[in-house]
N, C-alpha and C positions, 0 to 999 in steps of 0.2 A: 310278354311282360318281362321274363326273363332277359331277352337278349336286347330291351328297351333300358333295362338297371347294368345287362351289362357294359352298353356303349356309353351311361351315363358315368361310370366307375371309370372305363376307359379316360373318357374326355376328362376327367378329370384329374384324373393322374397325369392326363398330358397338359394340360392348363397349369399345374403344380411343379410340373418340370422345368417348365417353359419361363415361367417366372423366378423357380429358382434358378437355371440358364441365365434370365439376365442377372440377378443377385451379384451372381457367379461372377459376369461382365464386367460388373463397375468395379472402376478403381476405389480402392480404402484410401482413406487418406486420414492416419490420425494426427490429431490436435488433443491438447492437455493445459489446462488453467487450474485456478483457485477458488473457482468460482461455480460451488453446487447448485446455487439457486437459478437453473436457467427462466423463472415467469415473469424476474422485474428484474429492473435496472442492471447490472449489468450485464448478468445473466442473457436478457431477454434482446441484448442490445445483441451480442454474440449471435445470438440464435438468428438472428434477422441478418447479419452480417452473412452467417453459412447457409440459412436460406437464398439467399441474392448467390451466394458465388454453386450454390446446386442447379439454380435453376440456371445460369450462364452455362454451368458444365453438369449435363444429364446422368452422362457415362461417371461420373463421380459421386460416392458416398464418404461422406466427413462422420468423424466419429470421435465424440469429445469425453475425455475421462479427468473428472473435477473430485476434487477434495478440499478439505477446509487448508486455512492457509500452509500451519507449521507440518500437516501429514504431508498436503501436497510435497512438499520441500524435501521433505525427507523421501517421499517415491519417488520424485526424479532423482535423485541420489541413488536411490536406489539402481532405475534404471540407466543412469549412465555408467555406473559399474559393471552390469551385466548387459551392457549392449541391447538394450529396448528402448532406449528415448523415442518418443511419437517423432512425427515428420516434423511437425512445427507447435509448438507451446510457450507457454508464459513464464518468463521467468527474470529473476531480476540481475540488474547491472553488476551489483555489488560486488568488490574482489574477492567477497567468501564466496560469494557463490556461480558466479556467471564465470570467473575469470580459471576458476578450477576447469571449467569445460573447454574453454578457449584453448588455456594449456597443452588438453590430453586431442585437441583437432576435431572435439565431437559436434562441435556447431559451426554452420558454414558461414563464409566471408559474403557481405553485400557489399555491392558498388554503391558509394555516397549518391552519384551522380542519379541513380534511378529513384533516389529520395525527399530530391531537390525542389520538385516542383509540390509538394503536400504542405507547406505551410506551416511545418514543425515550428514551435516557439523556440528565441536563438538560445543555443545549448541543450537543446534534447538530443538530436542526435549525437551530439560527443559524447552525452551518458553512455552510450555502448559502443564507443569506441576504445579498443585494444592495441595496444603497439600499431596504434596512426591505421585500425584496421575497423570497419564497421562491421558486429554481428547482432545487432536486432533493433529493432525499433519502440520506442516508448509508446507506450498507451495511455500512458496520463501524468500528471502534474502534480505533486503533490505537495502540500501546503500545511507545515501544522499547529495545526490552531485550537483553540476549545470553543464546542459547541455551547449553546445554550439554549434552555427553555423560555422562551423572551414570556409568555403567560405567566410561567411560574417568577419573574422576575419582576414582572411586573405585581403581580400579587401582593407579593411583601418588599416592593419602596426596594428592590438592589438595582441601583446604577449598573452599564456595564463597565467590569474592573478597565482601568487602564495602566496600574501599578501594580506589585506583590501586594502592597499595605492594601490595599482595595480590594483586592482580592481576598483575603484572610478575611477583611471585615466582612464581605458577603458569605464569607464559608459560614461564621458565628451565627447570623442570621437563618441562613439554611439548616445548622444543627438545631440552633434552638426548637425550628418548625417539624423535626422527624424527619428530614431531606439531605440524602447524603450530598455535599457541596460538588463532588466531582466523580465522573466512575471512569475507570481506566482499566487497560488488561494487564495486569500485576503478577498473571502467575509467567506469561512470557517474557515479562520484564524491557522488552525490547525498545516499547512507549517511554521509559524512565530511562532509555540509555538514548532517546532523541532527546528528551527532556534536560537532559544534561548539556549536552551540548549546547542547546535553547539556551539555558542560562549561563553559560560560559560565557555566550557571547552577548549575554544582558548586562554582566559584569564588567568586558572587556571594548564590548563593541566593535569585535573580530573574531568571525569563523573560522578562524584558521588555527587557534589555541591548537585544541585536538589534534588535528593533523600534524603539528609544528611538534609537540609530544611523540606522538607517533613516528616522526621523522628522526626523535633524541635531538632537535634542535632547544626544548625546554622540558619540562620534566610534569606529570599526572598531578607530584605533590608540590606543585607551584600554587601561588594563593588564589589565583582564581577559581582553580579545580576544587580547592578546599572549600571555598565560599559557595559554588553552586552545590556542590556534594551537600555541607551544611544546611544552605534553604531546603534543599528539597530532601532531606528526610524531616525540618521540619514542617512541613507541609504535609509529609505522614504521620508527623506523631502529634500533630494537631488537629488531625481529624478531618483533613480536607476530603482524603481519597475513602472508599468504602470500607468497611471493618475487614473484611476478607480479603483488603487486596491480591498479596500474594498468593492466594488459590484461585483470585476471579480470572476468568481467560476472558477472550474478545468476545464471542458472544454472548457470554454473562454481562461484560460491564454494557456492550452496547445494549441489553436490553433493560439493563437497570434505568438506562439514560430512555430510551426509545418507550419505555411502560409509565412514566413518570417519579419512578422513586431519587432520579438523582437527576438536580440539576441543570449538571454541566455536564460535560463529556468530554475529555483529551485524545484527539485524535486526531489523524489526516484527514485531507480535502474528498480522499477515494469515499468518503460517508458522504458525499454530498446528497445522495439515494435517500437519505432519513428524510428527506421533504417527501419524498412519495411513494415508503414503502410501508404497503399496506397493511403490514403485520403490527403498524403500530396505529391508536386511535388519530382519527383525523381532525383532533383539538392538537396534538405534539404534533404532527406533519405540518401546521400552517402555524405554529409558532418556533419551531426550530432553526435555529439562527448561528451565525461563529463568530467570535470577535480573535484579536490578535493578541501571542503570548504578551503577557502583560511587563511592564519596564520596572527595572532597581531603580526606587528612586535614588537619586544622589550620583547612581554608576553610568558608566560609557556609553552601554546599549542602547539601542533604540526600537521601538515596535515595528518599527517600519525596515528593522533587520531581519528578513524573512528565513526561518527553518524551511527550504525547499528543495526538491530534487527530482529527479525523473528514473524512478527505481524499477517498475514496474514496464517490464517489455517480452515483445514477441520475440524470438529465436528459429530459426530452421536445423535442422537433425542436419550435420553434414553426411550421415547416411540415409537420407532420407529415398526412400523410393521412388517420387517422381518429383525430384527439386526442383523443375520447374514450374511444375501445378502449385509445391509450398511457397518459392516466392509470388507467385502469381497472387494466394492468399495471403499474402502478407503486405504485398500492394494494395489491396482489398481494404486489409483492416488501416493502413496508412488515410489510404481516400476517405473511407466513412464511418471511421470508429469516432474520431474527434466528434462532427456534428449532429452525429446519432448520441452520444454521450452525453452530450451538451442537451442535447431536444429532452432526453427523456432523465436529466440529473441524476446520472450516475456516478458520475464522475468529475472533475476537474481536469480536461482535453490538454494532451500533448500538442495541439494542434491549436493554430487562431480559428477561432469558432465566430457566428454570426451569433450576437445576443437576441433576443425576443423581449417580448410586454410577458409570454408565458414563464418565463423565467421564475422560479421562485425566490421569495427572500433571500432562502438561502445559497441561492445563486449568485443571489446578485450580490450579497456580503460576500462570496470567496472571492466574485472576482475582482470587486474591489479590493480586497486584500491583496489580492495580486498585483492590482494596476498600483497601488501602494507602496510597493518593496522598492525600496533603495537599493538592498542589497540581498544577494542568496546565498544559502549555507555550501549546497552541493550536499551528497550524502553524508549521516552523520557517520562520527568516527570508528562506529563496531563493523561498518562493512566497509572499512579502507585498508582493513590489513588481514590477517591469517584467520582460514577459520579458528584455531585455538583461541586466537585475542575475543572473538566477536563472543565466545561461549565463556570463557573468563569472565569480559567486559558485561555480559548478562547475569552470569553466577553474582559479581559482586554488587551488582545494580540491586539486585532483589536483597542481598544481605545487609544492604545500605536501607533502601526503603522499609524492610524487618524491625531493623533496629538492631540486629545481629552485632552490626561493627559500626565503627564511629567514622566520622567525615576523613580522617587523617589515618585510617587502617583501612580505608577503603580506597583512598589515593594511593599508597603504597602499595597494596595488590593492585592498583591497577596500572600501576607504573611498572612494577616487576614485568606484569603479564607484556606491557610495551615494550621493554627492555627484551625480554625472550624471544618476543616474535619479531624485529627488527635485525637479530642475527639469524632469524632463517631465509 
């Protein structure tokens, strides 16, 4: 009995070796996103992605480390200062942030040409291009629009807005019923520094205001800036956005809007996922719908001037360990990130996608929207200059929306803050 317990103790220490030996074998390969939720939509889309490129490559373990958006941002930060960036992760175009890396040589160069045949929509890949240099690839498109509860609009007789005046009058509506008109994330402020831009160019009926600021070819406290700064704090202080704004973060407002207490919802296209994410009841999933920022009557603008850009992209470590297995997986999410996104509305695809009958409403409104735009923003104006501007340009957005400072103390800080970062 004894020497039966003890070959079975044997075998199995050897069986446990054995399997750690291969552990041991397979190559790591880390990856890093924004995206905790690996069960639905995009999450789940990833996971099926690194599924597919595990079972191609046996000898290979993928190993994904996900945080909510602004920690995630700050941990790569972290680790590209102390030399950890994963092999290959998410991260965006923006000059605050992608172009710091570019800089210091931490992310590696792709050949356009190996990108050519995926079907990018025209201008995604110059989104991450550098001094006429390509480092990552967009993963989605992004559109921004406010959502809506088309049940709850239907309910109580609200048209959807197609003006600001139309809009205010449905917020009234909504208040009088106990229904905040709109939920937004107000304590990162970032939604209200796209928001501005939106209406600059509602005003002008040109995205290039900002940018043209930014360049010191016209000035923050020019009238336009004045005039959108003005609407949209009153849009705060008339009770459109929730009482908390500036402490709600993103997934506060998105469940304000997703549980039915609000509305509307201002955000990107990347929520396309609110049609089939099951944390919310399945009356909001099959009435969730998005119309486009609404127009100044009398002003320039046009609805069909689309707030859009392609911010969100893959990257590779130019330290990465085995950079050929990273771009192999970045080829990967090229091929079938687009119409796995699309199949399961996660997203709004960097990529031409084949539509379906399964499509959801809320599908089919983005992509109308899209087939729609006359014209695109490109990124708004807080990620086209120094990180200092982008946290300035956030600090005074939120002080503005407060009610802190006035339309024309708000333009002068944020003209200084352009004037300062323009001479570094």
């Amino acid at each position: 009995m004894k020497n039966k317990f003890f070959i079975t103790v044997v075998l199995g220490l050897a069986l446990s070796l054995s399997l750690s030996a291969a552990a041991a074998d397979k190559i790591v390969m880390k990856l890093a996103d924004n995206i905790p939720d690996r069960t639905q939509t995009w999450g789940a889309v990833f996971e099926q992605i690194n599924k597919e490129f595990m079972e191609k490559h046996p000898d290979v373990q993928l190993e994904t480390e996900s945080y909510p958006d602004q920690p995630y941002q700050q941990k790569m930060k972290i680790y590209a200062t102390s030399g950890q960036l994963p092999d290959a992760f998410k991260y965006w175009s923006f000059s605050t942030l992608l172009k710091p890396l570019v800089d210091e040589g931490l992310v590696m160069e792709l050949k356009k040409e190996d990108f050519q045949g995926y079907n990018f929509l025209s201008g995604a890949l110059e989104s991450n291009v550098w001094n006429e240099k390509l480092y990552g690839i967009p993963l989605s498109g992004d559109l921004w629009v406010i959502f809506y509860n088309k049940a709850m609009f239907d309910k109580f007789g609200v048209a959807v807005p197609t003006t600001f005046d139309e809009l205010f009058a449905a917020a009234e509506v909504f208040k009088k019923n106990g229904i905040i008109p709109i939920s937004s994330d107000g304590k990162d402020s970032w939604p209200f520094s796209i928001l501005f831009d939106n209406l600059v160019a509602r005003y002008t009926g040109d995205f290039s205001y900002p940018t043209q600021a930014l360049q010191r070819k016209m000035k923050f406290t020019d009238e336009p800036f004045i005039k959108a700064a003005t609407l949209m704090q009153k849009m705060t202080k008339e009770g459109l956005f929730q009482a908390d704004l500036v402490t709600s973060d993103y997934g506060a407002a998105r469940n304000l809007f997703g549980q039915g207490a609000a509305a509307m919802y201002m955000m990107g296209s990347w929520e396309l996922g609110l049609a089939t994410d099951a944390n919310f009841p399945e009356e909001f999933r099959q009435n969730v719908r998005a119309f486009k920022i609404p127009a100044i009557s009398g002003e320039k603008g046009d609805v069909d001037q689309l707030m859009a850009w392609f911010g969100g992209n893959y990257v590779i470590n130019s330290q990465a360990k085995n950079p050929e297995l990273a771009l192999e997986y970045v080829k990967l999410l090229a091929e079938r990130l687009g119409q796995l996104t699309w199949e399961s509305q996660a997203a709004f695809p960097a990529t031409k996608v084949q539509g379906s009958d399964k499509d959801t409403p809320l599908a089919k409104d983005l992509l109308q929207i899209g087939a729609d735009a006359k014209a695109t923003s490109g990124p708004a104006c807080l990620d086209l200059s120094t990180p200092q501007f982008k946290e300035d340009n956030q600090k005074f957005i939120q002080e503005l929306i407060a009610g802190l400072i006035t339309p024309e103390e708000f333009a002068k800080k944020l003209d200084a803050a352009a004037e300062t970062a323009a001479k570094q």
